[in-house]
N, C-alpha and C positions, 0 to 999 in steps of 0.2 A: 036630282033628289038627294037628299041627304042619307047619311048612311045612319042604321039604328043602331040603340047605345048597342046590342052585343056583337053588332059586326064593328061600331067603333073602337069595342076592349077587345076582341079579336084581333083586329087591326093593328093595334099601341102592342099586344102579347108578341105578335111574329114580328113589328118592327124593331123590341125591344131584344128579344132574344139570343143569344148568343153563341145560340148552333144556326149555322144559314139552313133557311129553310125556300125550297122551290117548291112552286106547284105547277103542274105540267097540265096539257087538256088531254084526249084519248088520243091524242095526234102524235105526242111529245113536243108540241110547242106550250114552251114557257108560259106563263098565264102571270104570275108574284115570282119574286126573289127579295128576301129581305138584307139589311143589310151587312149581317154577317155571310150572307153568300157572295156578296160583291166583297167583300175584304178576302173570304175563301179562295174565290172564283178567277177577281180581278178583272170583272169586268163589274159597269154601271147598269143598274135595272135598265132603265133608259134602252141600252144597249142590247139586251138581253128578248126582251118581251116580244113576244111571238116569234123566236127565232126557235129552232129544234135544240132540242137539251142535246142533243150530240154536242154542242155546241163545246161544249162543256166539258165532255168524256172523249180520251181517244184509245186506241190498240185495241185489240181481243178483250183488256180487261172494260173497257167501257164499255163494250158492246154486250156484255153481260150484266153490267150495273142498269142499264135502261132495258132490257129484258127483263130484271126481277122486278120492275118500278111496275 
């Protein structure tokens, strides 16, 4: 099914954006990553999605950054 127009300008706002934006599920796996996170990040959506956002984060200080999330 096709997606409605405000999930399709939602869609175009995070692809276009230029802070990376992730959205995680209750789990901390990955759900979106636009493509300012993959220039961020340095990895490819593709690569990313449903992987744990630890993925992402390493040391004491990531482990606090996915706490406050």
């Amino acid at each position: 099914m096709a997606a409605s127009k405000p999930e399709s300008i939602l869609a175009a706002i995070v692809a276009s954006a230029v802070d990376g934006i992730i959205v995680i599920d209750a789990r901390g796996r990955i759900e979106a990553f636009n493509p300012a996170a993959e220039r961020l990040f340095g990895y490819n959506e593709t690569d990313v999605i449903g992987r744990n956002v630890n993925l992402l984060v390493n040391g004491a200080s990531g482990i606090a950054v996915v706490r406050a999330i």
